[in-house]
PyMOL Python script that loads the backbone (N, CA, C, O; Angstrom):
from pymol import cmd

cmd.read_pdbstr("""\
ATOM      1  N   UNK A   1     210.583 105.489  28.925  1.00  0.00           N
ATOM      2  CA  UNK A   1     210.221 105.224  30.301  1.00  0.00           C
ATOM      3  C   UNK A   1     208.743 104.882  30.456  1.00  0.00           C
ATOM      4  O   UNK A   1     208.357 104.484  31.555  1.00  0.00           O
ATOM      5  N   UNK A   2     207.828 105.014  29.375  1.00  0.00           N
ATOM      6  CA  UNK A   2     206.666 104.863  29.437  1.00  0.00           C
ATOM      7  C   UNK A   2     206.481 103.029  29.872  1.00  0.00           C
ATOM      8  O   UNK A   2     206.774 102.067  29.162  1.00  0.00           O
ATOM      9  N   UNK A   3     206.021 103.032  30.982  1.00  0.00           N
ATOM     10  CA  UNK A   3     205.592 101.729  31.051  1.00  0.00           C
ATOM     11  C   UNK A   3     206.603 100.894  32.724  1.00  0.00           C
ATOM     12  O   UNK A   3     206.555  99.870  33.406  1.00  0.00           O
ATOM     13  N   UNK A   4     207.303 102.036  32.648  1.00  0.00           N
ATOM     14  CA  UNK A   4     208.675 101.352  33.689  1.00  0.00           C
ATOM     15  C   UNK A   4     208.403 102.026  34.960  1.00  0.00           C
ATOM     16  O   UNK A   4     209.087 101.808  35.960  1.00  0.00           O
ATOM     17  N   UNK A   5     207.135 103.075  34.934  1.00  0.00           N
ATOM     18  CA  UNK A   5     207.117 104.193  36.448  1.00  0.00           C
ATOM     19  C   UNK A   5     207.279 102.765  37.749  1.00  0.00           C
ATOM     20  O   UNK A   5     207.863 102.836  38.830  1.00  0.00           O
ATOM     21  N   UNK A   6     206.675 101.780  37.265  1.00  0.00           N
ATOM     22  CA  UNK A   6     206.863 100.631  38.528  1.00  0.00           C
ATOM     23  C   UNK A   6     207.977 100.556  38.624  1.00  0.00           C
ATOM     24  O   UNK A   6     208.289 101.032  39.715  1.00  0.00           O
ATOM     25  N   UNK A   7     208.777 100.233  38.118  1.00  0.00           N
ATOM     26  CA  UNK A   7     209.895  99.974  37.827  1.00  0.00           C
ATOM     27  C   UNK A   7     211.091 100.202  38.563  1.00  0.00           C
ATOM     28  O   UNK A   7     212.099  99.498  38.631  1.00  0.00           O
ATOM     29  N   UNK A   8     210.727 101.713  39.313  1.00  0.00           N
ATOM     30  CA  UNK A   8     211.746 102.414  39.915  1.00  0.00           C
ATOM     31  C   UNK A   8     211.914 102.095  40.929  1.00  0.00           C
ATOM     32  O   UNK A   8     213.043 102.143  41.418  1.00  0.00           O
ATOM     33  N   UNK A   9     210.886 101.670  41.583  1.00  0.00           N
ATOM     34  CA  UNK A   9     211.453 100.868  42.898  1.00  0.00           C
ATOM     35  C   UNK A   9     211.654  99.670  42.830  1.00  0.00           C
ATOM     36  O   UNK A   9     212.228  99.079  43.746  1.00  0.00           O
ATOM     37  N   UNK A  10     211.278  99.129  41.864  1.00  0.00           N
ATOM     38  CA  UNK A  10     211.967  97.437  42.037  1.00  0.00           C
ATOM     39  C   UNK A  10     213.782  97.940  41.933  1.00  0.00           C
ATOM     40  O   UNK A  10     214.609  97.204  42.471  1.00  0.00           O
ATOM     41  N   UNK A  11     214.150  98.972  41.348  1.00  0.00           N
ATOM     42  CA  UNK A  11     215.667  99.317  41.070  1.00  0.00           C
ATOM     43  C   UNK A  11     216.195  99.640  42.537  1.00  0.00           C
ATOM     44  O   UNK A  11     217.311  99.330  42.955  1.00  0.00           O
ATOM     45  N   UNK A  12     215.318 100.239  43.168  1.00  0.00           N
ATOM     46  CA  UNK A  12     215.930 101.130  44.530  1.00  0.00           C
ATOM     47  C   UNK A  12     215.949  99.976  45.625  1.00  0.00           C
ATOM     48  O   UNK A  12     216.621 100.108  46.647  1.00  0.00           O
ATOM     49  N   UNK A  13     215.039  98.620  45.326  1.00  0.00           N
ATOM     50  CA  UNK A  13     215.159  97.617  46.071  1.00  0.00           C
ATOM     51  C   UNK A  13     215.784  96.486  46.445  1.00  0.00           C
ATOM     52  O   UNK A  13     215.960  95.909  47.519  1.00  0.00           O
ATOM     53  N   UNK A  14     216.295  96.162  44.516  1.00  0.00           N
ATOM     54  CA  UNK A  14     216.935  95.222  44.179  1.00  0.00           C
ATOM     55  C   UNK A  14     218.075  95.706  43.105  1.00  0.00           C
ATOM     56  O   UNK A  14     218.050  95.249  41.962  1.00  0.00           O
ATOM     57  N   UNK A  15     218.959  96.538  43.464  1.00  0.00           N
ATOM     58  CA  UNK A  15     219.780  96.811  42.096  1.00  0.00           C
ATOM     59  C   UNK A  15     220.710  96.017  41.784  1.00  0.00           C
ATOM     60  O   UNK A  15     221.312  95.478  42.712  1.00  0.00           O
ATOM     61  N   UNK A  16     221.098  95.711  40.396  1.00  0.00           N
ATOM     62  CA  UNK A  16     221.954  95.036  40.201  1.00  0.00           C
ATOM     63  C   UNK A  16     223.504  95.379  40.308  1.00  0.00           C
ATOM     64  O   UNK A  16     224.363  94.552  40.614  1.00  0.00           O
ATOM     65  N   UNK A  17     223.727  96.658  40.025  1.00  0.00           N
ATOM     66  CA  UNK A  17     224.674  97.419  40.415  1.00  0.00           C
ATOM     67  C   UNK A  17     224.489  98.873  41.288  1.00  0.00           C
ATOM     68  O   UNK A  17     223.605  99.480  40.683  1.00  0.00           O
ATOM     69  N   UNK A  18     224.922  99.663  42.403  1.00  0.00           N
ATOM     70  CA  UNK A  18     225.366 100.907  42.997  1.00  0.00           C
ATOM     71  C   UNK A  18     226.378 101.125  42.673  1.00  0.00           C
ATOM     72  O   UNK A  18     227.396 100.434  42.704  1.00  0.00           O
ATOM     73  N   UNK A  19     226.065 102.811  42.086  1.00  0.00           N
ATOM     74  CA  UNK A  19     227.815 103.497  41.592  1.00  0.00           C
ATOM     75  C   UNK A  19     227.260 104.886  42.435  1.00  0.00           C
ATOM     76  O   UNK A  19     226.116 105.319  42.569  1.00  0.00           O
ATOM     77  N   UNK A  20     228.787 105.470  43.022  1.00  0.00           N
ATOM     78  CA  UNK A  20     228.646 107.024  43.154  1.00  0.00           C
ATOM     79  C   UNK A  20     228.792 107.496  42.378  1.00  0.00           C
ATOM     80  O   UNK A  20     229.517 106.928  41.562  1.00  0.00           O
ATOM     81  N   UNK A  21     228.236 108.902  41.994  1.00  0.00           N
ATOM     82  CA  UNK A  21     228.441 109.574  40.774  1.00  0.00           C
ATOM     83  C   UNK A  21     230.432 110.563  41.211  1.00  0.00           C
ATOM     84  O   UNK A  21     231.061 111.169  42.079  1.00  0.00           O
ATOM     85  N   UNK A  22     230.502 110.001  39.740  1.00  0.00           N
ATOM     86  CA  UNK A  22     231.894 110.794  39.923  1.00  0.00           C
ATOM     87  C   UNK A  22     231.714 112.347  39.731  1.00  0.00           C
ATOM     88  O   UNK A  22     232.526 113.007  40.380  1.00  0.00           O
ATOM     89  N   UNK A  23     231.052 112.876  39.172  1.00  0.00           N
ATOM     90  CA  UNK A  23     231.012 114.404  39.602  1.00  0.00           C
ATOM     91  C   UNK A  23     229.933 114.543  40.697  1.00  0.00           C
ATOM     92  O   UNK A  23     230.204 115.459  41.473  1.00  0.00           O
ATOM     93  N   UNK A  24     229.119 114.082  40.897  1.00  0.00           N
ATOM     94  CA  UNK A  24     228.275 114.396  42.389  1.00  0.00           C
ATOM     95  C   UNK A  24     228.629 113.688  43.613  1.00  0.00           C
ATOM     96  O   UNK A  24     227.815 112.824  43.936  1.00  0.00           O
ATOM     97  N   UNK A  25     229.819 113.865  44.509  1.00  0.00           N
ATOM     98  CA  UNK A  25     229.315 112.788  45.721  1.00  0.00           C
ATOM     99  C   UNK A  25     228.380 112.549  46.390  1.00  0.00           C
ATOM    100  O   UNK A  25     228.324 111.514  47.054  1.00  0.00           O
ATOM    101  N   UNK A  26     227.519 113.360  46.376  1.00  0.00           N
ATOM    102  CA  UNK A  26     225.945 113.160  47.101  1.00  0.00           C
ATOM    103  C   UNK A  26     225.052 112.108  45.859  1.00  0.00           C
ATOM    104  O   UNK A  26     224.316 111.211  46.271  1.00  0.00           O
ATOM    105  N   UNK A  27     225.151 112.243  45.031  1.00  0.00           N
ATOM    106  CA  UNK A  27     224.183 111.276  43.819  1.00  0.00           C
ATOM    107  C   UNK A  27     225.172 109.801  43.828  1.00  0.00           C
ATOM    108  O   UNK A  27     226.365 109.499  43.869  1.00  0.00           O
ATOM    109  N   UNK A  28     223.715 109.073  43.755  1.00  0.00           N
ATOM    110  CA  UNK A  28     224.018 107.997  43.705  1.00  0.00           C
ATOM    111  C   UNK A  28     223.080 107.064  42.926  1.00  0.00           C
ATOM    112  O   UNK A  28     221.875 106.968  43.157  1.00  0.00           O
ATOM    113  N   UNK A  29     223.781 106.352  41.935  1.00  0.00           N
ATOM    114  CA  UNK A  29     223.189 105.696  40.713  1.00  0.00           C
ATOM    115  C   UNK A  29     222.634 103.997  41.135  1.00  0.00           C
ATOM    116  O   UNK A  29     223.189 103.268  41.957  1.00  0.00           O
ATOM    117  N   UNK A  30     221.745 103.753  40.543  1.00  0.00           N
ATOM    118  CA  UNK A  30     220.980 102.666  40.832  1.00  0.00           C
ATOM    119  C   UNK A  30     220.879 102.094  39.692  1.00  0.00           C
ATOM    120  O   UNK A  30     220.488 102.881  38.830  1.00  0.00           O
ATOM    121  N   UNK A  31     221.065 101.063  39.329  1.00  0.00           N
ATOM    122  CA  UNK A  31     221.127 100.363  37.920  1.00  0.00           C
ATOM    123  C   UNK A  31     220.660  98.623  38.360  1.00  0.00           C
ATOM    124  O   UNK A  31     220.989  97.795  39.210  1.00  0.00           O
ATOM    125  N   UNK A  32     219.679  98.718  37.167  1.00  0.00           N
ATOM    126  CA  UNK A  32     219.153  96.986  37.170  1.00  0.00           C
ATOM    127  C   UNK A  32     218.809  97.035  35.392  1.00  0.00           C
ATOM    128  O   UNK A  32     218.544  98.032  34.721  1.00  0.00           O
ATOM    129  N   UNK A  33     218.918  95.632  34.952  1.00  0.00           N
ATOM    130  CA  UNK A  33     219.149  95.603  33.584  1.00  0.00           C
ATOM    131  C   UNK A  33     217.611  94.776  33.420  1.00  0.00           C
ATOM    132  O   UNK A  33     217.104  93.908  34.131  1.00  0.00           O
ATOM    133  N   UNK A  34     217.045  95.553  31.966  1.00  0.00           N
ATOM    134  CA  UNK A  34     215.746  94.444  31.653  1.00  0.00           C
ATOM    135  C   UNK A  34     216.060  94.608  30.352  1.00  0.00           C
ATOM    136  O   UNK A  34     216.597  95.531  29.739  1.00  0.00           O
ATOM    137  N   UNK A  35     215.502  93.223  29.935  1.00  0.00           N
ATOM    138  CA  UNK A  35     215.285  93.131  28.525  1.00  0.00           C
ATOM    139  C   UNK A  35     214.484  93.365  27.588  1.00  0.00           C
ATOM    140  O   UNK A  35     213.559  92.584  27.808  1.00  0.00           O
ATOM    141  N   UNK A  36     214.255  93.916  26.720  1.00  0.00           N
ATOM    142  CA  UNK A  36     213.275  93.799  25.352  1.00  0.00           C
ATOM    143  C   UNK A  36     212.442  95.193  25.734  1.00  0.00           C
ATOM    144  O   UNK A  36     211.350  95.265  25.171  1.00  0.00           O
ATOM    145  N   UNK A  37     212.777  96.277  26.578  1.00  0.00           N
ATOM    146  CA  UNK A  37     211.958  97.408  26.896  1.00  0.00           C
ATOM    147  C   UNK A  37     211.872  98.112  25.670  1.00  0.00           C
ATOM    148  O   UNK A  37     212.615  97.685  24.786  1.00  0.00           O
ATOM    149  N   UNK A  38     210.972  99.332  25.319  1.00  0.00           N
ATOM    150  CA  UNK A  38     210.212  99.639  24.246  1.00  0.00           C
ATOM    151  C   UNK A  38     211.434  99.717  23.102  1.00  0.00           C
ATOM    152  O   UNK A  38     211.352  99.335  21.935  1.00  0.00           O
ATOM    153  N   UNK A  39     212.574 100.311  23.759  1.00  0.00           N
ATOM    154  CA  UNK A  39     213.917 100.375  22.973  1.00  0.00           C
ATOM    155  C   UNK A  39     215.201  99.836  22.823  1.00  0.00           C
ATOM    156  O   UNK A  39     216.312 100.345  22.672  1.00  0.00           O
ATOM    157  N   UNK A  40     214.681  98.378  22.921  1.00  0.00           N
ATOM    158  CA  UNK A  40     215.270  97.549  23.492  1.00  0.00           C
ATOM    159  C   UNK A  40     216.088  96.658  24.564  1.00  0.00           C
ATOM    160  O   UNK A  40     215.363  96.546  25.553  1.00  0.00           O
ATOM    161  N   UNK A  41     217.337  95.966  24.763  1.00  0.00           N
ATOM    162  CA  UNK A  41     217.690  95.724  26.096  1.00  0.00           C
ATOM    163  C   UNK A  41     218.317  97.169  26.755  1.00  0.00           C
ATOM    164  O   UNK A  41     218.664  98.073  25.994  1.00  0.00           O
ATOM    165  N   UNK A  42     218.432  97.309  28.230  1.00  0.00           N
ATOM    166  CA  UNK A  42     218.678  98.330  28.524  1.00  0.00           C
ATOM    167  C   UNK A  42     218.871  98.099  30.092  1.00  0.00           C
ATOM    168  O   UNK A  42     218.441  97.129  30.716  1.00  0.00           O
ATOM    169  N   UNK A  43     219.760  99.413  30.733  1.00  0.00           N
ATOM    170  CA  UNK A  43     220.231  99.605  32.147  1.00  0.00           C
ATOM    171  C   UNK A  43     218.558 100.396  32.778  1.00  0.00           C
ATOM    172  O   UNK A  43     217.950 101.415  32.449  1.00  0.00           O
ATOM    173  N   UNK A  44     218.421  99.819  33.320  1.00  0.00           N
ATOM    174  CA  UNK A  44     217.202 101.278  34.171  1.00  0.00           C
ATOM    175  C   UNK A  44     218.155 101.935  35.148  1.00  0.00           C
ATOM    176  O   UNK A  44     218.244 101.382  36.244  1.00  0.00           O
ATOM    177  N   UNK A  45     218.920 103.080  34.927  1.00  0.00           N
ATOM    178  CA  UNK A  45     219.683 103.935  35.885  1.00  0.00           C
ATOM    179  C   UNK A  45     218.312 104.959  36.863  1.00  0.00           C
ATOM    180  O   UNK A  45     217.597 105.716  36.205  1.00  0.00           O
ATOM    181  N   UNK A  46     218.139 104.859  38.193  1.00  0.00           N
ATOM    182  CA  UNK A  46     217.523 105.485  38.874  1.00  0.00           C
ATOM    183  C   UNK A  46     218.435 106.320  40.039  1.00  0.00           C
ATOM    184  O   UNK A  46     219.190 105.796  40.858  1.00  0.00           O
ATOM    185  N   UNK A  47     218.104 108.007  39.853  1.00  0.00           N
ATOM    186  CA  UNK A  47     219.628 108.433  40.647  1.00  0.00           C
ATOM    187  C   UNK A  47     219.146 109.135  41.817  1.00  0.00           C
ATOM    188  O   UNK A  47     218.697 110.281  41.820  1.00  0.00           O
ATOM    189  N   UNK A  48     219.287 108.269  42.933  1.00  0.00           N
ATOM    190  CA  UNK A  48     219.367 109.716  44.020  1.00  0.00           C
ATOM    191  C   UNK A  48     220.011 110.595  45.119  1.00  0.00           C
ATOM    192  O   UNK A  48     221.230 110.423  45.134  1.00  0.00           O
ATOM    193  N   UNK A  49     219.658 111.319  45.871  1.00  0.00           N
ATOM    194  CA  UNK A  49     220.795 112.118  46.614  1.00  0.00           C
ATOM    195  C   UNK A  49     219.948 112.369  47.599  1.00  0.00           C
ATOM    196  O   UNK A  49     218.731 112.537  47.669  1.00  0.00           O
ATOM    197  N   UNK A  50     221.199 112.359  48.657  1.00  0.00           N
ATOM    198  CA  UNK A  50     220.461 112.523  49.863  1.00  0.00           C
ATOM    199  C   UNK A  50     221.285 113.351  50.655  1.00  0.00           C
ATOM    200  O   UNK A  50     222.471 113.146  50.398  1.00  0.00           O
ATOM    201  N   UNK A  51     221.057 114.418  51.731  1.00  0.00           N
ATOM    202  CA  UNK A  51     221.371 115.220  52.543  1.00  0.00           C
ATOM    203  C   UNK A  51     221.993 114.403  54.131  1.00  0.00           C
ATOM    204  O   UNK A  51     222.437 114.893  55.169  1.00  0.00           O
ATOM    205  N   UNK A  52     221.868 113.637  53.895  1.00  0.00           N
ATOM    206  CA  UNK A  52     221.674 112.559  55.189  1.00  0.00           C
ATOM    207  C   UNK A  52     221.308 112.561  55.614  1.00  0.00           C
ATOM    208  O   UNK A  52     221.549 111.753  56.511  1.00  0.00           O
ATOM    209  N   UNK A  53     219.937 113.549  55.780  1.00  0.00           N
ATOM    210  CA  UNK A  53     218.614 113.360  56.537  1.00  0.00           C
ATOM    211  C   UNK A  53     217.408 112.948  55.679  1.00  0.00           C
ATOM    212  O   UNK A  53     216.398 112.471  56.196  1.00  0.00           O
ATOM    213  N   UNK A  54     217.508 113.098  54.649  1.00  0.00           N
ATOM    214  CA  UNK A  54     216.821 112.679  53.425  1.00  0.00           C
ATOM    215  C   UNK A  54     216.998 112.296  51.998  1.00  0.00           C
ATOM    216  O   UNK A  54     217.875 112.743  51.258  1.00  0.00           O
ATOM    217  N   UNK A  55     216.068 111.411  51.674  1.00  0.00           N
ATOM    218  CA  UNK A  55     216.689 111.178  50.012  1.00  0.00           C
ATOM    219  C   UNK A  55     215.024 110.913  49.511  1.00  0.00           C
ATOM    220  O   UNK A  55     213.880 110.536  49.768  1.00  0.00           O
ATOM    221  N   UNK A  56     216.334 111.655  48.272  1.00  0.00           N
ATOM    222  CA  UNK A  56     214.897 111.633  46.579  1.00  0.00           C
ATOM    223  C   UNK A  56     215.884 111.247  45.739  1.00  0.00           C
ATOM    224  O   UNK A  56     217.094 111.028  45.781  1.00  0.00           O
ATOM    225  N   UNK A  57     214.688 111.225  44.699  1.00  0.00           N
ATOM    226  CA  UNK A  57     215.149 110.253  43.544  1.00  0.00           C
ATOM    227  C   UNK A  57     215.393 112.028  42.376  1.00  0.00           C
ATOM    228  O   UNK A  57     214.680 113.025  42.264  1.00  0.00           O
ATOM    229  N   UNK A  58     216.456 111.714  41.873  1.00  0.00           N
ATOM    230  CA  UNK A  58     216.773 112.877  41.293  1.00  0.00           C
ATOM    231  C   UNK A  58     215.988 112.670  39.800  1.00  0.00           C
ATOM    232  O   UNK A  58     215.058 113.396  39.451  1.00  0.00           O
ATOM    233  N   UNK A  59     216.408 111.795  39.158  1.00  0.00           N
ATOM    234  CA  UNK A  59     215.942 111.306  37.807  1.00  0.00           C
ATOM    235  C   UNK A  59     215.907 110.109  37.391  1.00  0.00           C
ATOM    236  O   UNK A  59     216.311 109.438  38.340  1.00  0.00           O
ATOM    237  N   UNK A  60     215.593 109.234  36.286  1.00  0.00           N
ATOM    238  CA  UNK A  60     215.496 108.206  36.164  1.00  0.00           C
ATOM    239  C   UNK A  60     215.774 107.904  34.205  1.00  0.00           C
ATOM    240  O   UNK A  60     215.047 108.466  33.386  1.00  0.00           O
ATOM    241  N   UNK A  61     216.463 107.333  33.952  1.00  0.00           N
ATOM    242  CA  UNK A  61     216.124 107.127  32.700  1.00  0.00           C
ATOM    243  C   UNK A  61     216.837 106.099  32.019  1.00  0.00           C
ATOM    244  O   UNK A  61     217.860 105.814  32.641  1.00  0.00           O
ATOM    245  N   UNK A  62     216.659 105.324  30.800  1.00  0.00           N
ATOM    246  CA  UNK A  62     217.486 103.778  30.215  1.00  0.00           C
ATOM    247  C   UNK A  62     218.641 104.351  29.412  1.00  0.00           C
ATOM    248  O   UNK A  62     218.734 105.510  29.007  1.00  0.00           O
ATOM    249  N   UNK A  63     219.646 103.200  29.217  1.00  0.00           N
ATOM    250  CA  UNK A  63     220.874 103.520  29.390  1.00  0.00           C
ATOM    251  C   UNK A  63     221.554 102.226  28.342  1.00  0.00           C
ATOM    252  O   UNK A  63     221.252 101.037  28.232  1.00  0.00           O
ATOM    253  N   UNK A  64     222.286 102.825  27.863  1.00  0.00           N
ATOM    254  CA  UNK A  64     222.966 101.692  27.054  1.00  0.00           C
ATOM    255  C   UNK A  64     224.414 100.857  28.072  1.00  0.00           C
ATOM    256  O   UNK A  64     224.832  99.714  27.892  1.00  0.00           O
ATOM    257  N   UNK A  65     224.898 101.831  29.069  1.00  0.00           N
ATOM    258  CA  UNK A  65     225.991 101.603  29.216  1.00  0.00           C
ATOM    259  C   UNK A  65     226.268 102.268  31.291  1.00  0.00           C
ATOM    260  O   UNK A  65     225.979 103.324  31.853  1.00  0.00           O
ATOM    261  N   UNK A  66     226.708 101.415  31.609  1.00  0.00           N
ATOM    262  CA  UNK A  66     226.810 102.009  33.432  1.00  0.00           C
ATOM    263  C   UNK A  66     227.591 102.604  33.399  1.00  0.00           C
ATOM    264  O   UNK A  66     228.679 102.250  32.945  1.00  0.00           O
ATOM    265  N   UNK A  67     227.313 103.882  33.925  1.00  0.00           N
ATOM    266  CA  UNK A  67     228.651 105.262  34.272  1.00  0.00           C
ATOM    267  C   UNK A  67     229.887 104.917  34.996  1.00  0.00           C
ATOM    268  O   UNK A  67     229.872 103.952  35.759  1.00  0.00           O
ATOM    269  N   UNK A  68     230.836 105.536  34.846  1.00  0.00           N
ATOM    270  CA  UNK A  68     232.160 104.890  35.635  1.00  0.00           C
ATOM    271  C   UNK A  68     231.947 105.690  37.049  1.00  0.00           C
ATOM    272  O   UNK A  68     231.109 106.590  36.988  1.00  0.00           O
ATOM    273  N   UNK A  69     232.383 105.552  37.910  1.00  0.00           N
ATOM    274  CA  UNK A  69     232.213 105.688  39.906  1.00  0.00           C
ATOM    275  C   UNK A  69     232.529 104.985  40.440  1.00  0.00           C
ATOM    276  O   UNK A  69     232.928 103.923  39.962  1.00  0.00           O
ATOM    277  N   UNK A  70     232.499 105.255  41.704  1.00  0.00           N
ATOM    278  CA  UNK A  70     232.767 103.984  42.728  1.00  0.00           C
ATOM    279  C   UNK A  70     231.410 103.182  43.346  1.00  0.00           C
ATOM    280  O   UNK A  70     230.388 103.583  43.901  1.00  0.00           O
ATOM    281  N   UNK A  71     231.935 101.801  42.957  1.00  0.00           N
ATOM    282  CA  UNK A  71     231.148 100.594  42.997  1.00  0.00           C
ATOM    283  C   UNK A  71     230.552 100.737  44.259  1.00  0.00           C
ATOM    284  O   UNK A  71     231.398 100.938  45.131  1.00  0.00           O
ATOM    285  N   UNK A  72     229.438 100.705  44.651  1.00  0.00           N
ATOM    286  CA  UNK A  72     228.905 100.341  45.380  1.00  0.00           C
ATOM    287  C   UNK A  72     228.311  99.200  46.254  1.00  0.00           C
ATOM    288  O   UNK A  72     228.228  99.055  47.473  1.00  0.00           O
ATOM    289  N   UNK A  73     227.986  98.555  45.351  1.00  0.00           N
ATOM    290  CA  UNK A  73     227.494  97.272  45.370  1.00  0.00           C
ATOM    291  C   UNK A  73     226.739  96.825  43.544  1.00  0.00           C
ATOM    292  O   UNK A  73     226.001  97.403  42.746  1.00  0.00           O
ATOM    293  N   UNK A  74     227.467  95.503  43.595  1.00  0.00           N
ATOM    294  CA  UNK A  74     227.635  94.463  44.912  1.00  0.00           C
ATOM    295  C   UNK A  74     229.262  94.489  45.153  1.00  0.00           C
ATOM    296  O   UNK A  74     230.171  94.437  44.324  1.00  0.00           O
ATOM    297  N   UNK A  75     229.307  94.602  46.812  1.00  0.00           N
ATOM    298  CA  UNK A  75     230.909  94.723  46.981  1.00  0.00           C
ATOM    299  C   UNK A  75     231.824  93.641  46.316  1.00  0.00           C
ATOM    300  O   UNK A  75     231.492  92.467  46.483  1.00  0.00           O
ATOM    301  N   UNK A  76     232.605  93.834  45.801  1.00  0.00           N
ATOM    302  CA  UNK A  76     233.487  93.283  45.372  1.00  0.00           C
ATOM    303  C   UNK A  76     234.548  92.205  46.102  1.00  0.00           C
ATOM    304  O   UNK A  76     235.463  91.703  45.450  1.00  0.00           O
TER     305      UNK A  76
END
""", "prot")
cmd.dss("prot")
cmd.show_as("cartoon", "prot")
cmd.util.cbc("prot")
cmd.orient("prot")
């Protein structure tokens, strides 16, 4: 993640995919794909949850592969 802290909001702004998390219904996964990052190509998954009065970003970290959930966007 060294190098990607920008990163996290270009994900929360522009994601390429939204999934709900299948064991959290409150978490919700943020995924945008870059290439050639320190460990090669990769998902930037950024996850957060919100109370419905508020949201944070729970965690953030690269990913070989998008979790299974319900699609979010882009709607189908």
């Amino acid at each position: 993640m060294i190098g990607l802290e920008a990163e996290i909001g270009v994900v929360l702004d522009a994601p390429d995919v939204v999934r709900r998390s299948r064991t959290d219904r409150g978490a919700v996964l943020f995924y945008r794909y870059y290439r050639a990052t320190s460990v090669g190509d990769k998902w930037l998954c950024v996850v957060t949850k919100s109370d419905g009065i508020e949201a944070f970003i729970v965690t953030a970290y690269l990913t070989d592969k998008i979790k299974q959930g319900e699609e979010l966007w882009p709607i189908a």
